[in-house]
Each structure stands twice: as structure tokens, then as C-alpha cells.
MARDOTI-60209 format. One record per residue: x, y, z of N, C-alpha, C in turn. Coordinates in steps of 0.1 Angstrom, whole numbers, plus 2048, in hexadecimal, padded with zeros to 3 digits. Atoms other than C-alpha are relative to their C-alpha. Layout:
BEGIN
XYZXYZXYZ ...
END
This chain:
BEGIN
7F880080CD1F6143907FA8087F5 8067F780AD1962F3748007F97F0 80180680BD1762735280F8057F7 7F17FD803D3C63334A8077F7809 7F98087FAD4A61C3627FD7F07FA 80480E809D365FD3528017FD7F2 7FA80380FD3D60532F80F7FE805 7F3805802D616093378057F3805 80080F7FED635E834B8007F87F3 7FD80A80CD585D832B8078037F6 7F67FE80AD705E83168097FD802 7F08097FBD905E032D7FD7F1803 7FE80E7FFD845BD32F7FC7F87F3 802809810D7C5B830A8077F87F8 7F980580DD995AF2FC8067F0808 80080C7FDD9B58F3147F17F7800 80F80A803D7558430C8007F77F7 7FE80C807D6F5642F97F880B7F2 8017F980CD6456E2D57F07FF800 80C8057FDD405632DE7F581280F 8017F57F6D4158030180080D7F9 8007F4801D4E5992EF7F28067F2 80E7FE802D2E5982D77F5808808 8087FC7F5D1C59F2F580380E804 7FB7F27FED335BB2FE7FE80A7F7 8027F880AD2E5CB2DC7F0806802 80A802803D0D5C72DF7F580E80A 7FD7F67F4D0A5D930280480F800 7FA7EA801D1F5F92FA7F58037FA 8097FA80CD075FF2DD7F57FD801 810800802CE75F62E77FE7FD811 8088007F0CE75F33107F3803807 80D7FB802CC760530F7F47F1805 8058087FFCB85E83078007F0802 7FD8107FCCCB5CB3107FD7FC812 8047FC7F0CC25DB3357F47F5803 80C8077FECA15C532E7FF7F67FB 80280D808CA95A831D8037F3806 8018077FCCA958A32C8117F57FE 7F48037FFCCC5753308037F87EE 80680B80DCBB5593127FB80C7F6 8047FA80BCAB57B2FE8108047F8 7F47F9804CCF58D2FF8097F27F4 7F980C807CE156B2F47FD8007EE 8047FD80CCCA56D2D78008087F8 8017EE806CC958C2CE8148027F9 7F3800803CF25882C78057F87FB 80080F80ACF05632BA80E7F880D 7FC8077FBCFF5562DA7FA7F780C 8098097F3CF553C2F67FE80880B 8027F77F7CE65473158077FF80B 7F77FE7F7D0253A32A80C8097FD 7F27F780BD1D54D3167FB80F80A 8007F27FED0A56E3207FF7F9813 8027FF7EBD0756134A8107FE800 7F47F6800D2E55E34380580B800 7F87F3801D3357E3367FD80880E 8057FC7F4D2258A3518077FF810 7F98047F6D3857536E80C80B7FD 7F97F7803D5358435B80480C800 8017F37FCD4C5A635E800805815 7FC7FE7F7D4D59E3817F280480C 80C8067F7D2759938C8007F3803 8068077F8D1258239D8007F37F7 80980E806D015723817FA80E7F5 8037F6805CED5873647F9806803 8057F77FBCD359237680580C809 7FC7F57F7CEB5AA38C80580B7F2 7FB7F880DCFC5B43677F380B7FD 80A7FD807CD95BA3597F880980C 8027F77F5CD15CF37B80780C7FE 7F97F77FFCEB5E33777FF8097F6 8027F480CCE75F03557EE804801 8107FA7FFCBD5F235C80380E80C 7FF7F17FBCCB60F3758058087FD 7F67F3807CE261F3607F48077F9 80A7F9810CC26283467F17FE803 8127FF7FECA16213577FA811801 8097F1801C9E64835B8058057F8 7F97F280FCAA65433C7F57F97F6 80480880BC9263A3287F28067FC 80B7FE807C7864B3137F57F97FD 80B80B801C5663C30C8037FA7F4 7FF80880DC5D6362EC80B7F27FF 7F78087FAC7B6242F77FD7ED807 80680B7FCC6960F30E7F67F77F7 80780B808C4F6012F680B7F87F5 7F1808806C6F5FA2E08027F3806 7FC80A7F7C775E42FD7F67FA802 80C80B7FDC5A5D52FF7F77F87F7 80680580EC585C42E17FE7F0802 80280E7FBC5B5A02F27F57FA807 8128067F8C365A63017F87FE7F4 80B803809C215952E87EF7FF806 8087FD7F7BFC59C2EB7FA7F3805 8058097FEBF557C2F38067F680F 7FA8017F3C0B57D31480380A807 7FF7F77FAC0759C31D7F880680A 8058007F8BF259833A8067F6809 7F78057FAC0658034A80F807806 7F47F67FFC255923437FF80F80B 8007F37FAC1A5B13537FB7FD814 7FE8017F0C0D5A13768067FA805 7F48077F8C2B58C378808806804 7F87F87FEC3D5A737880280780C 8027F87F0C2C5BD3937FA7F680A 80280E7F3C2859B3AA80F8027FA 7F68037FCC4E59C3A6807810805 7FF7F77FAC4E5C03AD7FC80180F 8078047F6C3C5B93CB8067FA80B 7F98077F7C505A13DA8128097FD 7F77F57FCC6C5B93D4804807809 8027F67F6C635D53E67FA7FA80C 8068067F1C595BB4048127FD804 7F08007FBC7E5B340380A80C803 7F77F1806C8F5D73F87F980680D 8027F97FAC7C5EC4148047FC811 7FD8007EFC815F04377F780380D 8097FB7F5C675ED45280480A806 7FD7F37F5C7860246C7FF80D7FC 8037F5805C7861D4537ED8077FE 80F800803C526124487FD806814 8057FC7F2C4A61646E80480C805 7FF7F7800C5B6354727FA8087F9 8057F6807C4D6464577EF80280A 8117FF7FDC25640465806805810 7FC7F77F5C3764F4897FD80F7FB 7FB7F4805C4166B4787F18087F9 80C7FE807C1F66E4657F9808807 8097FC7F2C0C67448780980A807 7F47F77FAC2B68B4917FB80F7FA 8017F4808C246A74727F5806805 8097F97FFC126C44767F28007EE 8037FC80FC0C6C64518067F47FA 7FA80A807C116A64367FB8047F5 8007FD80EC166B04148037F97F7 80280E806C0F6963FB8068057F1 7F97FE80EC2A69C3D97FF7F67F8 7FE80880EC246883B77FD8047F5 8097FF80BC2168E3978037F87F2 80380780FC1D67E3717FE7F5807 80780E7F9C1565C37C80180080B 8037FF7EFC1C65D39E7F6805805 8087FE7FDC0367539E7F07FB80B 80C8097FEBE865B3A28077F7810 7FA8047F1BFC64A3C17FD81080C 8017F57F7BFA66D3D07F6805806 8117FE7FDBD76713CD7FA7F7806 8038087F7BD16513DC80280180C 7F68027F2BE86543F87F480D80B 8097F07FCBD467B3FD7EE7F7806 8118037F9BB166C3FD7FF7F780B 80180A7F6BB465241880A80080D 7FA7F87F7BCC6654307FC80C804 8097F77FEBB468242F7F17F9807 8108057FDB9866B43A8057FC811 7FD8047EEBB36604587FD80E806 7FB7F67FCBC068345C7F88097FB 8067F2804BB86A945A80B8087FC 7F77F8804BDA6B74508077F77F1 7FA80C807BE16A242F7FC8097F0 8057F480FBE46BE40B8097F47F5 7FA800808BE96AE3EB8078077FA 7FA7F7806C026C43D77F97FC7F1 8057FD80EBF36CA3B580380A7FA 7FA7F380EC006DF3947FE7FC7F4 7FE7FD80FC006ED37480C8067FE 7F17FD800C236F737B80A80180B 7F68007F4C426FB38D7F980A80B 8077F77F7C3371A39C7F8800809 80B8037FBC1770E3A88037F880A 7FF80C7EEC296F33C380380B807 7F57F77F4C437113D37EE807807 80D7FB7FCC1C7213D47FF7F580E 8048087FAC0F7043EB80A7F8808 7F78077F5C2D6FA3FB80680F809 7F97F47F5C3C71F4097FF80180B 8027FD7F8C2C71D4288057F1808 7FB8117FAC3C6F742E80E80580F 7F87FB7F8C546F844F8027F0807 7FE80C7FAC636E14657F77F6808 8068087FAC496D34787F67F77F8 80D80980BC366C745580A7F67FB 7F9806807C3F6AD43E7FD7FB7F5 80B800812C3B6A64198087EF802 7FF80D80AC3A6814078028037F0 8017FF80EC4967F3EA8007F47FB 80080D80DC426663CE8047FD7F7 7F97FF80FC5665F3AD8087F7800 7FA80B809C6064439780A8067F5 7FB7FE810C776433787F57FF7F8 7F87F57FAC7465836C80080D805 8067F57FAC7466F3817FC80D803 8067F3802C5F69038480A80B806 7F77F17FDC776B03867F780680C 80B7FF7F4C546BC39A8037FC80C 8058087F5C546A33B481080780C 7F18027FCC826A73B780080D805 8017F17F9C7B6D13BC7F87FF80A 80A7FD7F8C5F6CE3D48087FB80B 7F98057F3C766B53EC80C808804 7F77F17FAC906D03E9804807804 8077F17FAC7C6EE3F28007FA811 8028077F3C716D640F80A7FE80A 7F28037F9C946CD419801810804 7F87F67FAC9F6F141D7F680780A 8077F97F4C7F6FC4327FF7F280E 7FB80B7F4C8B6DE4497F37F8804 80D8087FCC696C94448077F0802 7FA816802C6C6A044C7F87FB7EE 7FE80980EC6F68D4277FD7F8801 80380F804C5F66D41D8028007F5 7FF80480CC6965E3FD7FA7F7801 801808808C576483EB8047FC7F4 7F8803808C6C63A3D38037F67FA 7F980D803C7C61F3BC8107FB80C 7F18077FACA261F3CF80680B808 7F77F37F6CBA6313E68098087F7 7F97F980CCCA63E3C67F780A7FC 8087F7809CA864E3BE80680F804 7FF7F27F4CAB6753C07FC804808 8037FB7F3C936793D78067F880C 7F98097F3CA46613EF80C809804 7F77F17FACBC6823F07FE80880B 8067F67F8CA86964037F97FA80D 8078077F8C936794168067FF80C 7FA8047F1C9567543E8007F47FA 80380A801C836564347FB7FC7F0 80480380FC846414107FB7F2807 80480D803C6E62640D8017FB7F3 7FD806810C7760F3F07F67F97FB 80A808805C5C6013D98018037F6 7F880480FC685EF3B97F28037F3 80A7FF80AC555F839C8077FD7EF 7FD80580EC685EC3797F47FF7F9 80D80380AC515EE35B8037F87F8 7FE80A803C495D63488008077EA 8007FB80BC435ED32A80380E800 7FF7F57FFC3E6103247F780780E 8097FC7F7C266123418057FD811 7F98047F2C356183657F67F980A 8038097F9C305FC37E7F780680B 7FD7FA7F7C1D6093977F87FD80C 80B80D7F8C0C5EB3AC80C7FF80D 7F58017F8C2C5E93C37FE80F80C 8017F47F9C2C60D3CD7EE802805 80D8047FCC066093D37FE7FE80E 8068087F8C085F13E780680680D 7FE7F97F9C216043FE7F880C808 8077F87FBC0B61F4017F87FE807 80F8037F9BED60F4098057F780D 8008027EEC005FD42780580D80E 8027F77F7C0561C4347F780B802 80C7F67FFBE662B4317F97F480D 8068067F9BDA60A44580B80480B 7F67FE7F2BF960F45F7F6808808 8057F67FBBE96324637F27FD808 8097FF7FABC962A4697FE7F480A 80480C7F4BCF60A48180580B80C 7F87F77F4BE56224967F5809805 80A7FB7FFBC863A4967ED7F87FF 809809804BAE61D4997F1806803 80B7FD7F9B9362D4AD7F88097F9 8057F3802B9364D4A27F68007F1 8037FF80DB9364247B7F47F57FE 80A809804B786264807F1810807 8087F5803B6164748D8028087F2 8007F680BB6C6594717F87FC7F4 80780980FB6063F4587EC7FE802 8128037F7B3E63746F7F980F7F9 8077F6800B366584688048087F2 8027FE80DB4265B4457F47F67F8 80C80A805B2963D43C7EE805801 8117FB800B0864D44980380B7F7 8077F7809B1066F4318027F57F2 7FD80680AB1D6554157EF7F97FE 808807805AFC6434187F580D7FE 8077F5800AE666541D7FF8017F2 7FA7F180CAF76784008007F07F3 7FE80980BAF56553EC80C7FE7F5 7F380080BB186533E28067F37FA 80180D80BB1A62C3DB7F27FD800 80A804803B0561A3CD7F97F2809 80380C7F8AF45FF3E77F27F97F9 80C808808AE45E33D27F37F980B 80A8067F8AD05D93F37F380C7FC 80B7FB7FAABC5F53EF7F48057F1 807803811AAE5EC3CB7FC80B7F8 8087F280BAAA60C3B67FE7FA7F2 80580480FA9A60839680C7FC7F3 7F17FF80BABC60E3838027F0807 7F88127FDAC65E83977F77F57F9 80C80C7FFAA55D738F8027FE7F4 
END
């Protein structure tokens, strides 16, 4: 549903709302933005009505209940919503519950994307992994950091595994030109999402590479292009994207990879450990340096 079909909904059904609903309705055209996040009991408030009144209007309009209402408008405007925006909306985290608030959220992110995803796809993708000649790892502005994870611990499985990195558009077509059908890129991106990440799966599509999305939904853009989308819910709780969900995706398929590759990747580590201890790259308190004592 776009956000021209849900405003007009509530305009052809306004003039049968109780006088109580159509508050809500008013409330909605003109500020949807942020009623996207308000809670069934905040919204009520926020209009000076009860908070069964607004899970009516809600039936009314011909949902579930309000969380499907309040679903519906959080997809109309999750990728259009400015930071500034978001801390607007996040005026209900006081600091005095704002540690709570933020890992309730990504523990219900969590069990989300355990519901929303699809093993057979999860399982297909780590086939497909060991299939590529070439895996080319796309993310950028926050995703970034997922990308770079994903790169360092798939490079420790594998030997064909390039992070994409830029200072501009120029600079991917640079590092992707030589991409072809027998490679395949991962792409990464949240709302909202990197123009970067949506060209790079593009280029990819037309040199006939295999597509992984990582993503919020089958609506995302990259889910356009993807053979395979994996879904992993990330809603923010403020201005700061969620990004413990999609994480956690990753890192089960960094472990897929290396159970499927068990042998090889437990030599690889045996023999990353003796230069790690050589070259003294952690710190091992057994072996008491003055700095421990």
C-alpha cells in the first residue's frame, strides 16, 4: 500500500468515523510521519483520545489490529525519514530508559528476522557462496561496518572475498568492471538506503553476476535485483539504525561457511594462531608482561 492509497482510504471513510476516530484521522494526514511510531496508548494521547478508540480506527480502516495500521504507515516513510526527524521521534526515550528501550527493541528485532527469513534461501545462499569464482562484498554509510565484518571473516574462510570501498560513485564501476557471471556480490542496505550500494547491484545485474541481498524486506530496492534476499528486521529505536539483527544474520553465515568448510578453516586458523602469537597480535595475559603486572 503506498501512501496515496492510505491517505485516501482515510479520507473516503472519514465522513462515517465517530467524532473521537476522525481526530485520529486528522491527525494522521498531517503528521503520519510520526504517528508511524507512536504507540496505540502514545497516539490516543497525543489527540486526547482513549487507546481503544485509536485500535477501532484502526479495525475500521480495515486492519488487523494497530500494530498492522502502524506497520503500514512505518513503510510508507521509514526511508524518506531524516535524522533529524528521527530524534524528533524519539522524544519518548527518556534517559533514564534508554538502555532498556534500545535492547528491547533489537531482542525484538531479533526474533523478527528468525521469523521473516527463510532458511532455504539462508542455505542456498552459503551453496552459492562456495559456487562464486569471485564474492564481492557491497555496503556503505552504516552498513559499511556490516560489510567489513562480513569481508574479514570470509577472507580468513576464503581467498576470493573483495570488499568494495569508495570515495565515490566512480570508484565502485572501478572495482566492480571486471565482475561476470560466475562471481557474486552481497549487497547490504537498510533505510535508508545507499544510492551506492542500489547502483553497484545494478551494474552486477547486467554483467549477469549471482545477487545476495541483505536487507530489511522484499520491498527493499535491492530485493530488485537479488537472486537471493535475506530479510533482517532492523527498526530504529532513534536516530541510530538497528543493526544487531542484521549482525546476527551475518555472522550465521560466516559460521555456516566455515562449518561447511570445517577442515580446511580449522587449518587455516591453527596456522593463523602461531603467526598471531609470534607477531604478538593479542595480548595473552598468561604470559605476564610488565605492562599486566
Amino acid at each position: 500500500m503506498d501512501k496515496q492509497d492510505l491517505m485516501t482510504m482515510i479520507k473516503q471513510k472519514f465522513p462515517r468515523l465517530s467524532k473521537g476516530q476522525k481526530l485520529i484521522g486528522e491527525y494522521i494526514l498531517k503528521h503520519y510521519d510520526k504517528a508511524a511510531f507512536m504507540t496505540a496508548s502514545k497516539l490516543g494521547d497525543t489527540v486526547g483520545v482513549s487507546e481503544s478508540t485509536v485500535v477501532r480506527f484502526a479495525y475500521e480502516l480495515g486492519f488487523d489490529g494497530f500494530p498492522q495500521l502502524q506497520k503500514a504507515l512505518q513503510d510508507l516513510i521509514k526511508n524518506k525519514l531524516t535524522s533529524v526527524q528521527r530524534i524528533e521521534l524519539s522524544g519518548d526515550i527518556s534517559e533514564e530508559n534508554v538502555l532498556k528501550n534500545v535492547l528491547r527493541a533489537d531482542m525484538d528485532n531479533i526474533r523478527a528476522t528468525l521469523e521473516k527469513i527463510n532458511p532455504k534461501t539462508f542455505d542456498d545462499v552459503v551453496e552459492a557462496i562456495f559456487k562464486a569464482k569471485k564474492i564481492y562484498i557491497v555496503g556503505f554509510r552504516s552498513s559499511q561496518a556490516l560489510a567489513d565484518f562480513l569481508g574479514f571473516y570470509l577472507n580468513l574462510i576464503l581467498e576470493n572475498v573483495i570488499v568494495i570501498s569508495t570515495n565515490g560513485v566512480s570508484d565502485i564501476f572501478e572495482q566492480l568492471f571486471r565482475i561476470n557471471s560466475d562471481d557474486m556480490v552481497i549487497g547490504i542496505a537498510f533505510p535508508r538506503y545507499s544510492s551506492y550500494t542500489i547502483r553497484s547491484l545494478e551494474y552486477a545485474k547486467k554483467k549477469y553476476a549471482k545477487i545476495v541481498a541483505i536487507t530489511d524486506s522484499l520491498l527493499s530496492p535491492l530485493a530488485t535485483y537479488a537472486d537471493y534476499t535475506l530479510i533482517a528486521q532492523g527498526n530504529m529505536v532513534s536516530f541510530v539504525d538497528s543493526l544487531v539483527a542484521p549482525l546476527s544474520v551475518i555472522n550465521a553465515l560466516i559460521v555456516a561457511a566455515g562449518l561447511k568448510e570445517k577442515e580446511k578453516t580449522a587449518e587455516t586458523f591453527n596456522m593463523l594462531e602461531k603467526i598471531w602469537s609470534e607477531y604478538n597480535i593479542y595480548t595473552y595475559k598468561n604470559k605476564g608482561t610488565d605492562s599486566e603486572k
